[in-house]
N, C-alpha and C positions, 0 to 999 in steps of 0.2 A: 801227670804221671808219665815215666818212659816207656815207650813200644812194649819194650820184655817183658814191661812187667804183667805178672798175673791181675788183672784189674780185677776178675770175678771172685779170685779167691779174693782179695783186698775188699771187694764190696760188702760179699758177705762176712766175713769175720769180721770187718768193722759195724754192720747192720746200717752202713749206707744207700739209700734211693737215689740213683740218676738224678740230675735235675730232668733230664727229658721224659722220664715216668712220671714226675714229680708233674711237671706242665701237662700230661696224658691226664693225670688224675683231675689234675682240676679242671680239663675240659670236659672229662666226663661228667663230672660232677654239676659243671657249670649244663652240658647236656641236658642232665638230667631236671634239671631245676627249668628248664627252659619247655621242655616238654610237660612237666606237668602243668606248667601255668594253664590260664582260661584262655581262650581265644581272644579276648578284649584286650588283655596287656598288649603292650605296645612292641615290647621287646620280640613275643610269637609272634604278633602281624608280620614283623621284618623281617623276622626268621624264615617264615613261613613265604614270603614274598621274595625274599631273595632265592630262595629253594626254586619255589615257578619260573623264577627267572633262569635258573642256571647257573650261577653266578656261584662261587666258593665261599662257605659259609662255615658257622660250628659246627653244625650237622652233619656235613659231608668229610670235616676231620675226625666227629666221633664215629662215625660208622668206618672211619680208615681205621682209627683206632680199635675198636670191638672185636674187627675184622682180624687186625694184626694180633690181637690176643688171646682169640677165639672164645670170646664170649659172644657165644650165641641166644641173643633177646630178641624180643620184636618190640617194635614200639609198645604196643600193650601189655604185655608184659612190665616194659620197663616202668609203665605211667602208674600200676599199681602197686608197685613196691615201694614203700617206706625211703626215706633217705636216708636212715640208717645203715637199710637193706641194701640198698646201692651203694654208700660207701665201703659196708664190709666187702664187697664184692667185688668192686676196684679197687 
């Protein structure tokens, strides 16, 4: 698209998503599925171990993200809602 142009009017009148919301969503989503798992899945242990570690992980992108969109959760929160719940929401 060129500089001038209006991209926001363009986006909404066409009822186009970014691709970069587009990736936002499915991390959060992928978040959210990550978090409610059990502590035994393999996928939390690494999550969860890379976190202790410090180390940049999906967590620390969806809390940039939540952050940047002002969705204000806590993790408990978020572990009790539906994935439904969560989708309508992001």
């Amino acid at each position: 698209m060129p500089r001038g142009c209006p991209k926001a009017a363009i986006i909404q009148e066409l009822g186009i998503i970014p691709v970069e919301y587009k990736i936002h969503i499915k991390k959060l989503i992928e978040y959210h599925r990550i978090i409610t798992m059990t502590k035994e899945r393999l996928t939390k242990k690494s999550v969860v171990k890379a976190e202790q570690l410090g180390s940049m992980n999906l967590l620390d992108d969806a809390y940039a993200i939540l952050k940047k969109h002002n969705i204000i959760y806590n993790n408990n929160q978020i572990k009790n809602m539906t994935v439904n719940q969560w989708r309508r929401l992001v």
